[in-house]
ChimeraX commands (.cxc) that place a marker at each C-alpha (Angstrom):
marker #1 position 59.03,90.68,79.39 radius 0.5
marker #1 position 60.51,91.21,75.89 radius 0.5
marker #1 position 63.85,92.53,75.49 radius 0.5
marker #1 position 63.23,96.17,74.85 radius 0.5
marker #1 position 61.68,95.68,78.29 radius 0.5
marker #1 position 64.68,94.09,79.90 radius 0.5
marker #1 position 67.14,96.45,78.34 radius 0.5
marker #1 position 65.13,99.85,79.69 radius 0.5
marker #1 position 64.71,98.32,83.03 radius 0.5
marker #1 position 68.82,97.73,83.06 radius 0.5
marker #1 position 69.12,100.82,82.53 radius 0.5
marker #1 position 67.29,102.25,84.88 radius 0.5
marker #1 position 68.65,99.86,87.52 radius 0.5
marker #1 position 72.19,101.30,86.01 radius 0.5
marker #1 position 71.73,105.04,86.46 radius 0.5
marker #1 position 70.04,104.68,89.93 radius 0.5
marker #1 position 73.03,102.92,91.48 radius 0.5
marker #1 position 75.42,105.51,89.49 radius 0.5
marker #1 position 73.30,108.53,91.43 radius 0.5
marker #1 position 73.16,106.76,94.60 radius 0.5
marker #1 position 77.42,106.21,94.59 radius 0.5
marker #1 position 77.61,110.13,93.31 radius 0.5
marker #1 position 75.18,111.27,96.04 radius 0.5
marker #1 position 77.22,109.90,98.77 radius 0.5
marker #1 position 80.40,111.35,97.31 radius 0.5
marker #1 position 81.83,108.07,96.30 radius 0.5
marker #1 position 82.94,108.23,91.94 radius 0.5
marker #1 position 86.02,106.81,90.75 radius 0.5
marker #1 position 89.51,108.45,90.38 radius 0.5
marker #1 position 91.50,106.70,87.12 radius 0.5
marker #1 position 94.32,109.37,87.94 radius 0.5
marker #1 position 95.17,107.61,91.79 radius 0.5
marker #1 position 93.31,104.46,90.87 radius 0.5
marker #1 position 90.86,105.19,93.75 radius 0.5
marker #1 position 87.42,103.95,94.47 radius 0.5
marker #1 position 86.92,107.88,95.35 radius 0.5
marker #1 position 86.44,110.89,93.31 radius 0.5
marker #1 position 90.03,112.77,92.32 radius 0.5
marker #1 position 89.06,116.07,94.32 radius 0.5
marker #1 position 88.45,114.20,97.21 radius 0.5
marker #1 position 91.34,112.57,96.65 radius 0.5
marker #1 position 93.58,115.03,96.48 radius 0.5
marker #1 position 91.95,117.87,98.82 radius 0.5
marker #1 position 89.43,116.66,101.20 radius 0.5
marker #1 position 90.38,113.08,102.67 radius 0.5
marker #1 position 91.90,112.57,105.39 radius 0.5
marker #1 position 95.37,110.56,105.80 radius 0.5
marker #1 position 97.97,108.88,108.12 radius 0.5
marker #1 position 101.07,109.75,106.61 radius 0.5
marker #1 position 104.06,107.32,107.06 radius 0.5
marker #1 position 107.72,107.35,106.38 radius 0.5
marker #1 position 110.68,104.86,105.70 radius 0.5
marker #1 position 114.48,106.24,106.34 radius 0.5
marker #1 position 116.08,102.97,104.92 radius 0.5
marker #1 position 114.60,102.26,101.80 radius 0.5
marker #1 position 117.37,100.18,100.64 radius 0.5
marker #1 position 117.11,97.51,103.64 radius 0.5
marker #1 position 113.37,97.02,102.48 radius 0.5
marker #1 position 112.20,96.38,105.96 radius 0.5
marker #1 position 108.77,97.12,107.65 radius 0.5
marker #1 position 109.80,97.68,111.00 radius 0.5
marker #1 position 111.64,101.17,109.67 radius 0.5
marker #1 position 108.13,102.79,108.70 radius 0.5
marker #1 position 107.58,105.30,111.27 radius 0.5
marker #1 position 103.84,107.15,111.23 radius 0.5
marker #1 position 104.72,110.72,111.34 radius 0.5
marker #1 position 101.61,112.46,111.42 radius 0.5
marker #1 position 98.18,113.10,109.82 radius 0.5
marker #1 position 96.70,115.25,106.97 radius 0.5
marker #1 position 94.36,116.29,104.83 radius 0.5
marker #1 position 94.49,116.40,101.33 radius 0.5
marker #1 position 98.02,114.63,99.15 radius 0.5
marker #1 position 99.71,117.87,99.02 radius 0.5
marker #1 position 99.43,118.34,102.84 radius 0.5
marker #1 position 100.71,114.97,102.98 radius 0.5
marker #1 position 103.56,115.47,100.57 radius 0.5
marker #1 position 104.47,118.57,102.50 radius 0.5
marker #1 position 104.75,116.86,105.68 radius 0.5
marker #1 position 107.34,114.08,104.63 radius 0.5
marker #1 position 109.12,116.89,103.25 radius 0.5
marker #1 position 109.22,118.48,106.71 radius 0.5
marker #1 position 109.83,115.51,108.01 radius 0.5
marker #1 position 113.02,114.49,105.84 radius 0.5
marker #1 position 114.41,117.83,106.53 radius 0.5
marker #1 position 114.01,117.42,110.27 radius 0.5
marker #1 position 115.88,114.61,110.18 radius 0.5
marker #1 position 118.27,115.55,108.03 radius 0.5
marker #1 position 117.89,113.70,104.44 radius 0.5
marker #1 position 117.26,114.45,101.13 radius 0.5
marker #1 position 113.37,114.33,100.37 radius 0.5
marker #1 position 113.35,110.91,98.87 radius 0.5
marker #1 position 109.58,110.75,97.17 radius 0.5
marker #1 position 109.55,106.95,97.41 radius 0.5
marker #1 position 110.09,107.14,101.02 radius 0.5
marker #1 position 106.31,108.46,102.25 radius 0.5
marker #1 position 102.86,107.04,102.02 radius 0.5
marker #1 position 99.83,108.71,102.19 radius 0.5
marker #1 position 97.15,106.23,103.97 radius 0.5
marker #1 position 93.25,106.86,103.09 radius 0.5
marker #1 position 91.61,106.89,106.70 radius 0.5
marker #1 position 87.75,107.07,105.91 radius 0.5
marker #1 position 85.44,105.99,109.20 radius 0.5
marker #1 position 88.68,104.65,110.89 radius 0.5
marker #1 position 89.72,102.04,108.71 radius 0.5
marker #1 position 92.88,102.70,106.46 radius 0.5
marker #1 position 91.15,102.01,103.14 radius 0.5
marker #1 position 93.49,103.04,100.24 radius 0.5
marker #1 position 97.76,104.33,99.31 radius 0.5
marker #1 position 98.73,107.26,97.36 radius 0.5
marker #1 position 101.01,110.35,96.99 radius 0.5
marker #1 position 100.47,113.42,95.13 radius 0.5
marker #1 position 100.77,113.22,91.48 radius 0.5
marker #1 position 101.71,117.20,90.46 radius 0.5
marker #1 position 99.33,117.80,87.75 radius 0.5
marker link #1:1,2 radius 0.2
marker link #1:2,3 radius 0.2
marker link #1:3,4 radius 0.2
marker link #1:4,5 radius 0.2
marker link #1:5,6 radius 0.2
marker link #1:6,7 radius 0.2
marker link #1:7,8 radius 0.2
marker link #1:8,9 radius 0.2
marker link #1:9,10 radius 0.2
marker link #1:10,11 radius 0.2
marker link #1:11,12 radius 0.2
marker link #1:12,13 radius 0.2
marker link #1:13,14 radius 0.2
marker link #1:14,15 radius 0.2
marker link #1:15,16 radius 0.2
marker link #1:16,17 radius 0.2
marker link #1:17,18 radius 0.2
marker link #1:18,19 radius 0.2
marker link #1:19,20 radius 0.2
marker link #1:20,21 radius 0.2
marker link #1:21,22 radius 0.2
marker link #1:22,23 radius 0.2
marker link #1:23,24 radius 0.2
marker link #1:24,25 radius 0.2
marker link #1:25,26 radius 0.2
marker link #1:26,27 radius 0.2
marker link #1:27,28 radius 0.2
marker link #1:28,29 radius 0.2
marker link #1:29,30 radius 0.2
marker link #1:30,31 radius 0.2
marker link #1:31,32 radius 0.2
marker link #1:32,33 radius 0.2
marker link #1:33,34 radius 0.2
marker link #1:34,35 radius 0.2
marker link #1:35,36 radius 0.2
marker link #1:36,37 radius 0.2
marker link #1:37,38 radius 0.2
marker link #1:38,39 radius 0.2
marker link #1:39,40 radius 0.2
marker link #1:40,41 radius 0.2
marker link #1:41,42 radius 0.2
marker link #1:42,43 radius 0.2
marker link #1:43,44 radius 0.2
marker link #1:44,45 radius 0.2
marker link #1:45,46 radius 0.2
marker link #1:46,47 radius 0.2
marker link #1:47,48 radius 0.2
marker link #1:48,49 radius 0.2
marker link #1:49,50 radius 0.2
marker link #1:50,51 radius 0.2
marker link #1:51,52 radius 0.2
marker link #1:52,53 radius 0.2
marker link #1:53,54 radius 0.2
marker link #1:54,55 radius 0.2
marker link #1:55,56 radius 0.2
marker link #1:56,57 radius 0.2
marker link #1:57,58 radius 0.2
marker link #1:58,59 radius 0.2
marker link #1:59,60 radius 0.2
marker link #1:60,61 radius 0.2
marker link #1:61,62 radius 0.2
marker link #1:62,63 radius 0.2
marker link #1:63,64 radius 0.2
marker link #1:64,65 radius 0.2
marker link #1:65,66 radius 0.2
marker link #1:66,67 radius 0.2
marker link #1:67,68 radius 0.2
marker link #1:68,69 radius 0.2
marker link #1:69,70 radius 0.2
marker link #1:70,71 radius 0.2
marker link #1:71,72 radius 0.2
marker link #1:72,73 radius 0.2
marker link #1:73,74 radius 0.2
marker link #1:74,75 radius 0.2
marker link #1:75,76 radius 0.2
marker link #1:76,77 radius 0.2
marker link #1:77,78 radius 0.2
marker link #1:78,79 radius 0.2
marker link #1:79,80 radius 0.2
marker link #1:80,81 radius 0.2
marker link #1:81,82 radius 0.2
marker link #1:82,83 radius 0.2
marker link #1:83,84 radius 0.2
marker link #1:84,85 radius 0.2
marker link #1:85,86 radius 0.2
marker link #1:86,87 radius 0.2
marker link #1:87,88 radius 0.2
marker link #1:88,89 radius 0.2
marker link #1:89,90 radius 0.2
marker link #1:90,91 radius 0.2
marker link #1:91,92 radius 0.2
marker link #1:92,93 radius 0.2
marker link #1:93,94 radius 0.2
marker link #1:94,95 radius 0.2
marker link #1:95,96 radius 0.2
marker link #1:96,97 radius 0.2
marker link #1:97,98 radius 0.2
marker link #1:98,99 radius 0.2
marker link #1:99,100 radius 0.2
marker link #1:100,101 radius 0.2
marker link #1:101,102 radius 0.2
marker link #1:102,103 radius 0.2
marker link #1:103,104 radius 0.2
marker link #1:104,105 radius 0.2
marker link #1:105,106 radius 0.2
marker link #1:106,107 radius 0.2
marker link #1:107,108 radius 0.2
marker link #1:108,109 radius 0.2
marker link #1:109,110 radius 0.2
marker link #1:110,111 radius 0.2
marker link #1:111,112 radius 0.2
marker link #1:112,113 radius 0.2
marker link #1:113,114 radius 0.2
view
């Protein structure tokens, strides 16, 4: 094969696997550093959202799962609830949204206002 051969045939290999990653919904997201696209991101996944009252003490057993939701804002707004419940200032550094995708916890953000 000569190289002009090579290079087309690269190519093609290159922009099949790009439409078979976009055709199952799966594209990068630079903004959240995500394996997933941003709107799905930020609207349509689905998370575990957790929350830590002691920051300060740094310790894992004080994480406390406090619901589920879908989409970052959703999640935001539920720590928020949350801290109020319990009486604390919303502390943004104190929730985690968890990427749940087939079961498995797969990735960690929190809404970045854009």
């Amino acid at each position: 094969m000569t190289d002009g051969h090579v290079s087309i045939k690269l190519a093609s290999l290159a922009a099949a696997a790009s439409l078979g990653l976009n055709s199952c919904g799966v594209g990068s997201c630079s903004t959240y550093a995500s394996d997933y696209s941003c709107s799905y991101v930020e609207n349509d996944a689905e998370y575990e959202v957790w929350y830590w009252r002691n920051l300060d003490r740094d310790d894992d057993a004080d994480e406390t799962l406090i619901g589920r939701a879908v989409g970052l804002r959703m999640c935001e707004d539920n720590a928020r609830a949350f801290a109020a419940a319990i009486g604390e200032d919303f502390n943004y550094r104190a929730y985690i949204c968890v990427l749940m995708k087939d079961g498995m916890r797969m990735e960690k953000h929190r809404f970045i206002e854009t």
